[in-house]
C-alpha positions as a printed NumPy array, in Angstrom:
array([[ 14.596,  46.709, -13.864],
       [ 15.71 ,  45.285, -17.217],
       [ 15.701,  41.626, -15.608],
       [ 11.885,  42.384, -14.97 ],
       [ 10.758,  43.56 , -18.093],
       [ 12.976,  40.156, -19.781],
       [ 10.945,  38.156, -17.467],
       [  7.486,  39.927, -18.033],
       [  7.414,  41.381, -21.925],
       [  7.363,  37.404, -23.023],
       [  4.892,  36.551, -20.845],
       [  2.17 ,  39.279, -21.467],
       [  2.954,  38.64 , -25.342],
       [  2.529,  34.749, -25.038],
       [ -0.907,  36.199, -23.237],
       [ -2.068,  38.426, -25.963],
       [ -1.412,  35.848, -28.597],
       [ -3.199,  33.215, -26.409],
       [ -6.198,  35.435, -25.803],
       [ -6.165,  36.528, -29.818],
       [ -6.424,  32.779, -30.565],
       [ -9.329,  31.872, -28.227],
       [-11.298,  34.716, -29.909],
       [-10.687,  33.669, -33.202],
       [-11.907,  29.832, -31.844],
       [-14.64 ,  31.24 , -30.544],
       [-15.737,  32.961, -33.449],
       [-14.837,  29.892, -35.817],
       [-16.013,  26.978, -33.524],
       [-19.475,  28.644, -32.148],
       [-22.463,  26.422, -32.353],
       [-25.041,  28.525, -33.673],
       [-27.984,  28.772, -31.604],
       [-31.555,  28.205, -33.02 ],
       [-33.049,  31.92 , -32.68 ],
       [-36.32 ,  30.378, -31.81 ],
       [-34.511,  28.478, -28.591],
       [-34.963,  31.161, -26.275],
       [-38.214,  32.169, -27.011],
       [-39.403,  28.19 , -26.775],
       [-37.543,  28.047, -23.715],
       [-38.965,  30.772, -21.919],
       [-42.853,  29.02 , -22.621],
       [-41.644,  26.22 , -20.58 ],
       [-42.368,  26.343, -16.659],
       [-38.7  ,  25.406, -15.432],
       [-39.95 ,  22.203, -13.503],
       [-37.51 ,  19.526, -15.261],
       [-39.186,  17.465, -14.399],
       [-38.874,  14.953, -17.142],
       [-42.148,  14.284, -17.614],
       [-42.064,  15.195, -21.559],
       [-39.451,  12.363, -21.556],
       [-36.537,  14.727, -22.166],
       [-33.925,  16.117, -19.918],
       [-35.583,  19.251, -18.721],
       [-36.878,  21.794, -20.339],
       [-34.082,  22.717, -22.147],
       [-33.838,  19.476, -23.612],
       [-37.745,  19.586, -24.569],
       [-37.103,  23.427, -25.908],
       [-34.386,  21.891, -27.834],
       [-36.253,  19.129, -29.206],
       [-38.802,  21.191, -30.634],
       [-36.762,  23.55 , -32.172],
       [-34.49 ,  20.968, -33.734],
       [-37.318,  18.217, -34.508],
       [-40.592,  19.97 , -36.197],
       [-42.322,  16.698, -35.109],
       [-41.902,  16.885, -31.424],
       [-45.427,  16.882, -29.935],
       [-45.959,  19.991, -28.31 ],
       [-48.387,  18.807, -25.779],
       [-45.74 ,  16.785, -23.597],
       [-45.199,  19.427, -20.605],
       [-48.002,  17.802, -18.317],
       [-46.997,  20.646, -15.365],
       [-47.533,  23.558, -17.783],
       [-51.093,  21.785, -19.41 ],
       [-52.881,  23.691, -22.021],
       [-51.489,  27.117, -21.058],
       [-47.667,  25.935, -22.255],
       [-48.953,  23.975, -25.382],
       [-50.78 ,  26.837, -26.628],
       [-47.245,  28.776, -26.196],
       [-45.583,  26.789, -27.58 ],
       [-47.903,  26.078, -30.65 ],
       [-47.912,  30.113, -31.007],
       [-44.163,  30.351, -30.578],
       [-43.367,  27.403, -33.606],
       [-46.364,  28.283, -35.736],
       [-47.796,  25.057, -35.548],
       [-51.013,  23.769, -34.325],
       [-52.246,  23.604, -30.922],
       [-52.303,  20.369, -29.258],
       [-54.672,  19.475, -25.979],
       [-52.588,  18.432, -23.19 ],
       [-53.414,  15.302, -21.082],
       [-53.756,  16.899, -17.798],
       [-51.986,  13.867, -15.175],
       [-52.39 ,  13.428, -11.54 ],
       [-50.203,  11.138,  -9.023],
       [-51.475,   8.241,  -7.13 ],
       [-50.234,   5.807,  -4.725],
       [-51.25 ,   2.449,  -4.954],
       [-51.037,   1.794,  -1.79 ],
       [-53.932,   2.289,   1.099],
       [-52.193,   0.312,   3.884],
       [-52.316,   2.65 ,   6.732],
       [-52.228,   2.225,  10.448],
       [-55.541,   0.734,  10.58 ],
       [-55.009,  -1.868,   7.693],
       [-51.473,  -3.318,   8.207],
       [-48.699,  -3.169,  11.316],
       [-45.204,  -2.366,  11.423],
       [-42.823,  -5.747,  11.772],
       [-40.276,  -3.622,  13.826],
       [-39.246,  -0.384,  14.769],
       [-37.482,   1.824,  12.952],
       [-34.786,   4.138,  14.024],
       [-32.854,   5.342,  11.738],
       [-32.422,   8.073,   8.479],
       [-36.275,   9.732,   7.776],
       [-36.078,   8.16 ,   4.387],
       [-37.872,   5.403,   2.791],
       [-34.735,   5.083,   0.685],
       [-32.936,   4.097,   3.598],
       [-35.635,   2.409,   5.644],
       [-36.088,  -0.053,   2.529],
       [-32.649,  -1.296,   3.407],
       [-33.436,  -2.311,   6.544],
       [-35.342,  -6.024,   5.35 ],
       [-37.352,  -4.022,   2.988],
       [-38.795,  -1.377,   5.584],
       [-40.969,  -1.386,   8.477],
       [-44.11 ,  -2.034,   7.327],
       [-45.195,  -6.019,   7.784],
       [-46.534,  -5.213,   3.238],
       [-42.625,  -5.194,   1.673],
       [-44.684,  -3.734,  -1.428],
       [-46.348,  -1.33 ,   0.701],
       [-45.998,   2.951,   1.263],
       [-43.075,   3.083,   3.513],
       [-44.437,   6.577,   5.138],
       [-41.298,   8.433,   5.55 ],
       [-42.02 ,  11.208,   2.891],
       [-39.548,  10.716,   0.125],
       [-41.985,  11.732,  -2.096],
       [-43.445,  14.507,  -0.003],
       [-39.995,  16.343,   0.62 ],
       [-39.368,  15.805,  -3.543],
       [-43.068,  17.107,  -4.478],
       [-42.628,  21.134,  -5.578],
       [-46.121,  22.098,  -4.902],
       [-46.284,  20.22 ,  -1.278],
       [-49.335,  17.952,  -3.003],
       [-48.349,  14.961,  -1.064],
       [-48.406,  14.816,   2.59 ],
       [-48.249,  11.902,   5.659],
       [-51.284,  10.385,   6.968],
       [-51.686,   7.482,   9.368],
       [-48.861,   6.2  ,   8.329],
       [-49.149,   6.411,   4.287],
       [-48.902,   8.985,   1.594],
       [-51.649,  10.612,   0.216],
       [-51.919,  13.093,  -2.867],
       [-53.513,  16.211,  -3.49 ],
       [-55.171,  15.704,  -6.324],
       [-56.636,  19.696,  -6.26 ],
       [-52.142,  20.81 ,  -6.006],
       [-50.657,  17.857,  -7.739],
       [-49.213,  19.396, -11.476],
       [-48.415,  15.782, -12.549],
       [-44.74 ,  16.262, -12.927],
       [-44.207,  12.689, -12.086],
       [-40.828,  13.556,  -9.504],
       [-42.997,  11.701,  -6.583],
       [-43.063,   8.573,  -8.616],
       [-39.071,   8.446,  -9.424],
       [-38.389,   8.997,  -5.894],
       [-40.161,   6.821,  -4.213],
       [-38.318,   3.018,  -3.834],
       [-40.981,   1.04 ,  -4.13 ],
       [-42.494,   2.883,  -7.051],
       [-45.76 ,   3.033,  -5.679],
       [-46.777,   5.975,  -7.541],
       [-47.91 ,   6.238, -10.825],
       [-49.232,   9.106, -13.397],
       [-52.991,   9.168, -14.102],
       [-55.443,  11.513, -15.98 ],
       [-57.263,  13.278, -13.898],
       [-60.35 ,  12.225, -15.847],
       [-60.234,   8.915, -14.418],
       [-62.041,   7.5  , -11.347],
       [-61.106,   4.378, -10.732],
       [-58.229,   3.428,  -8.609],
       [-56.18 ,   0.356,  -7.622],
       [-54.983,   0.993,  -3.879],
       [-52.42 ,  -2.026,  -3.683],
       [-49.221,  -3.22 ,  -5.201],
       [-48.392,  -6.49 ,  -3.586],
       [-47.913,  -9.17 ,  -5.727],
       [-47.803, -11.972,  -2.852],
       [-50.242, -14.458,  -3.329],
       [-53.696, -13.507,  -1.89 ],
       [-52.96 , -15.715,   1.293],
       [-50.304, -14.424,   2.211],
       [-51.394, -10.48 ,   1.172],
       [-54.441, -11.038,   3.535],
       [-51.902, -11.319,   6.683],
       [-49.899,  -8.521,   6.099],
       [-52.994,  -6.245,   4.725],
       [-56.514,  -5.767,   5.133],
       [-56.989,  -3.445,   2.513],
       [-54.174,  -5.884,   0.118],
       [-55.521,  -7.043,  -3.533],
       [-56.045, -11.007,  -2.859],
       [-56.034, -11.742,  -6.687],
       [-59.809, -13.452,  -6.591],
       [-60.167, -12.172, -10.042],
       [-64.002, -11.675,  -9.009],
       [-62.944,  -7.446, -10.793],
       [-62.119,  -9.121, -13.882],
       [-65.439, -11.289, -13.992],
       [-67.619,  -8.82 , -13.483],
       [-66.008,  -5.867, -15.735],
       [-67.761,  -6.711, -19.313],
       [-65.104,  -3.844, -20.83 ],
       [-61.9  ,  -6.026, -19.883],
       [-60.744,  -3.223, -18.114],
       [-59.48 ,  -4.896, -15.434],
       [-56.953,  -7.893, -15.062],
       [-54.764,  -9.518, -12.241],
       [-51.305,  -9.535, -13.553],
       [-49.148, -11.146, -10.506],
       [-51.67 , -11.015,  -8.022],
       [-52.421,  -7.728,  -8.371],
       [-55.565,  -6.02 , -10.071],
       [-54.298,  -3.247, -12.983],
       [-56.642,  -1.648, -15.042],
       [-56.368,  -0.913, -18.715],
       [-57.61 ,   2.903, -18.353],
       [-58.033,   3.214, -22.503],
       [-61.028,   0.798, -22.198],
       [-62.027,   1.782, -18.519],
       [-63.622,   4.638, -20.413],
       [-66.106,   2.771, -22.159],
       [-67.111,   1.01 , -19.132],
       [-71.087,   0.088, -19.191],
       [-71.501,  -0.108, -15.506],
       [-69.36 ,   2.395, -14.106],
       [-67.367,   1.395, -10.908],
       [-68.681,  -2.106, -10.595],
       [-65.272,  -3.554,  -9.964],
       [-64.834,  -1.7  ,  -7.055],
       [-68.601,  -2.197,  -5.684],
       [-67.585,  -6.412,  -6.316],
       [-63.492,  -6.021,  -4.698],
       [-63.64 ,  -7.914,  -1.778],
       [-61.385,  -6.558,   0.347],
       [-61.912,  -2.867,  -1.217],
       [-58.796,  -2.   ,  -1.932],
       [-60.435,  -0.659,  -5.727],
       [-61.819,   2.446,  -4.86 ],
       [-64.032,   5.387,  -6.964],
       [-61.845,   8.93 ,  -6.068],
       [-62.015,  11.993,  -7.762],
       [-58.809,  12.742,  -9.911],
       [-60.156,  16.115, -10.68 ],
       [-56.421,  17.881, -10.271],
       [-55.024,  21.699, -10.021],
       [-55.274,  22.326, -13.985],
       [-59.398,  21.397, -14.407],
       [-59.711,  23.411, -11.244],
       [-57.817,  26.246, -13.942],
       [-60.245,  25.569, -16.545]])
């Protein structure tokens, strides 16, 4: 008995003196935490998305705790609802949110471009786009296996005839669609726009024309006509400048004059107008 309590008296005393210095550490090394944090935090809608260009939310909530002039209109998923929170929460004043819909530039589906073999393999574009750049005969085309669809939290993007398609009336504009998908494709847009680009492909017009019917040729003929210089071909590829779009005399004239069509007039209107 006495060769047990040798063996376990020093051990439960190196324990208690072990355990008495963690608490004092904890006590002297604590990082303080902003008392505001928590209420900041609990504003936010728990996406992380990223789309306020901070990891997460918790990273945003920390931001604007620790940083008086961090906007707080960034959380595009939580719109004007969270800024007004947030501008409640900090005392400051309320900030209108730029509401931001996803869009693929891309309209090659079934009907405007072939497949150059057939895949079997993973159901992901990621791993399809190993394979000589994917399926599709457009290497800068939709690859149609649903990367972005499986990553989108409100199920805003779904498959059709071959190519993705967004939701505008579901899509929160979080922006995880357009990090996932390996072409990048997708892009963030505010849904007060309506004027679209369907096509990425920066092959010269020639050679865009064989692989797609609905492909941007680069004729420039957008870029004539548009007397706001919205509109430019930038590697064979028509982009528009959306800050002077806006002040566009004769609305949608681009994509009455696109040759092939791939500019198109949509409705953006998305999920948080619908709110309004």
């Amino acid at each position: 008995m006495t060769e047990i309590l040798t063996a376990v008296i020093p051990v439960v005393i190196i324990g208690i003196i072990c355990a008495a210095v963690l608490v004092v550490a904890s006590k002297l090394m604590a990082v303080k935490e902003d008392e505001k944090f928590p209420a900041v935090r609990e504003c936010l809608p728990g996406a992380n998305c990223g789309a306020c260009g901070f990891a997460g939310c918790d990273g945003y909530a920390k931001a604007l705790c620790e940083n008086p002039d961090t906007p707080t209109n960034l959380c595009v998923p939580g719109a004007d609802g969270v800024a007004r929170q947030l501008s409640d929460v900090l005392g400051v004043e309320f900030e209108d949110v730029v509401e931001q819909v996803a869009v693929v530039h891309c309209a090659g589906d079934c009907t405007k471009t072939q497949d150059k073999y057939i895949y079997k393999g993973i159901e992901s574009c990621a791993a399809a786009k190993l394979m000589y750049g994917g399926k599709g005969s457009c290497t800068y085309g939709c690859i149609g296996l649903g990367d972005c669809a499986k990553a989108c939290p409100q199920e805003a993007i779904y498959i059709r005839n071959g190519i993705a398609r967004v939701n505008p009336k579901e899509c929160i504009g979080c922006g995880i669609c357009a990090k996932t998908c390996p072409n990048h494709l997708i892009s963030l847009v505010a849904d007060v726009e309506k004027v679209v680009v369907t096509c990425s492909n920066k092959d010269k017009g020639a050679v865009t024309r064989k692989v797609c019917s609905n492909g941007c040729i680069g004729c420039k003929k957008c870029e004539r006509v548009c007397k706001a210089g919205a509109i430019q071909v930038v590697d064979n590829v028509a982009v528009i400048d959306y800050s002077k779009c806006k002040d566009c005399e004769d609305f949608g004239i681009c994509a009455k004059n696109c040759t092939t069509g791939c500019i198109k007039i949509s409705d953006l209107s998305g999920i948080h107008r619908i709110q309004k």
